[in-house]
C-alpha positions in Angstrom: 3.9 12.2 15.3 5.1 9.5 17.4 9.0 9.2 18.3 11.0 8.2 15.0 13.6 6.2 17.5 10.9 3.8 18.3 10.0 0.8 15.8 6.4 2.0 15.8 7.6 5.7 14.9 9.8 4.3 12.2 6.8 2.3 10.9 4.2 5.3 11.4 6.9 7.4 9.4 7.7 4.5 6.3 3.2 4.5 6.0 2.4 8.2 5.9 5.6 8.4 2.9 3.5 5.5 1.5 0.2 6.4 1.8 1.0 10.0 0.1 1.9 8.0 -3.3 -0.8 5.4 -2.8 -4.4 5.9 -3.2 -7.3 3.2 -3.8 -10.2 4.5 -6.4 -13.6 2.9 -7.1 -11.8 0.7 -10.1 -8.4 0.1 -8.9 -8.9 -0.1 -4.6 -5.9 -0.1 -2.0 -5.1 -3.6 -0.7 -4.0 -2.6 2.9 -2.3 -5.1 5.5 -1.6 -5.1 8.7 -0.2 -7.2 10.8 0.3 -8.4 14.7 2.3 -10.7 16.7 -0.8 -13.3 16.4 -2.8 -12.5 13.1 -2.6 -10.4 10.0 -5.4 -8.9 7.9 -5.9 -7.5 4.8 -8.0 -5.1 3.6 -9.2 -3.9 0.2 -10.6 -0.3 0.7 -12.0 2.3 -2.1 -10.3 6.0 -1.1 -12.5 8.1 -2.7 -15.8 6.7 -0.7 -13.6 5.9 2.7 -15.0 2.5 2.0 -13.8 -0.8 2.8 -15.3 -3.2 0.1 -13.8 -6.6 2.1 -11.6 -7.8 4.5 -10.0 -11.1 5.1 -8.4 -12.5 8.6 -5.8 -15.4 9.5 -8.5 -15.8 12.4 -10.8 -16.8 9.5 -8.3 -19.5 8.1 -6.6 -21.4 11.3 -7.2 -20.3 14.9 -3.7 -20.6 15.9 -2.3 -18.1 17.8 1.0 -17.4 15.8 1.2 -16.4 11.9 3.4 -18.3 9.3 4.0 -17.7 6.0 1.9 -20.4 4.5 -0.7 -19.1 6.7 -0.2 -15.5 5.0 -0.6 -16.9 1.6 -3.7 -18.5 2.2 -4.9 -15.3 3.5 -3.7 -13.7 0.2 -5.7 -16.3 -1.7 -8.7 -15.8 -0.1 -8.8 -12.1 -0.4 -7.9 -12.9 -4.1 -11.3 -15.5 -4.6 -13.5 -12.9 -2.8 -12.0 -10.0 -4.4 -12.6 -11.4 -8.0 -16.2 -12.7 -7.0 -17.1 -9.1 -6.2 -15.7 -7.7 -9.0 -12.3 -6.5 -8.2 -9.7 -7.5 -10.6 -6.6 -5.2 -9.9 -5.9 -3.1 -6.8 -2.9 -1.0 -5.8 -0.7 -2.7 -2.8 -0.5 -0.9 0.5 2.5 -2.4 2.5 1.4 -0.2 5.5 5.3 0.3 6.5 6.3 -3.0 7.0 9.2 -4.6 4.9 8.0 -6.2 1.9 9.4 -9.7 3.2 8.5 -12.8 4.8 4.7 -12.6 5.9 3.5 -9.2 3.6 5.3 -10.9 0.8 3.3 -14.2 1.5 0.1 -12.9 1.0 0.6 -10.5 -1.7 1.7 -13.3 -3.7 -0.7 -15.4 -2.8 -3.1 -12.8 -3.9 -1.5 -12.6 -7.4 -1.7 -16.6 -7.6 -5.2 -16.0 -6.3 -5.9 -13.7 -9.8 -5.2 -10.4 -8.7 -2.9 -8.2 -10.6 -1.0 -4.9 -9.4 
């Protein structure tokens, strides 16, 4: 495991507590998100198959190289209309250690607005 004094080891330390208690299945999958200095994606993967069922990009939405919030909820909504076109009504949120604020919280509500219940 990586150095807890480092913001990456914090972050590495805050996901594995997370993804112990989380866990995506073929009818409720894991909404996973992740996130850089100049995009943030989201994933919506099925655990038991180690399957990822579809994935949405702010490279897909604006080309910009910087993510703001509003472009974090338009991510969420997207995932939300694809999500529901295949299928997928509910899913189980993965923060993947970051904060549940600013950005993360953009899209997961814009997900919920988009249909999507957890």
């Amino acid at each position: 495991m990586s150095n807890i004094k480092t913001k990456e080891g914090r972050r590495k330390r805050i996901k594995m507590g997370i993804r112990n208690k989380v866990e995506g299945t073929t009818s409720i999958p894991r909404l996973s998100v992740f996130k850089s200095n100049k995009a943030i994606y989201a994933q919506v993967i099925d655990d038991s198959k180690n399957h990822t069922l579809l994935s949405v990009s702010s490279t897909e939405i604006d080309k910009k190289s910087s993510v703001k919030v509003e472009t974090s909820k338009a991510v969420g909504k997207k995932l939300a209309e694809r999500a529901i076109a295949a299928g997928i009504n509910s899913i189980v949120f993965d923060r993947n250690g970051y904060l549940y604020h600013g950005n993360i919280k953009a899209l997961a509500e814009g997900a919920r607005e988009g249909g999507l219940k957890f």
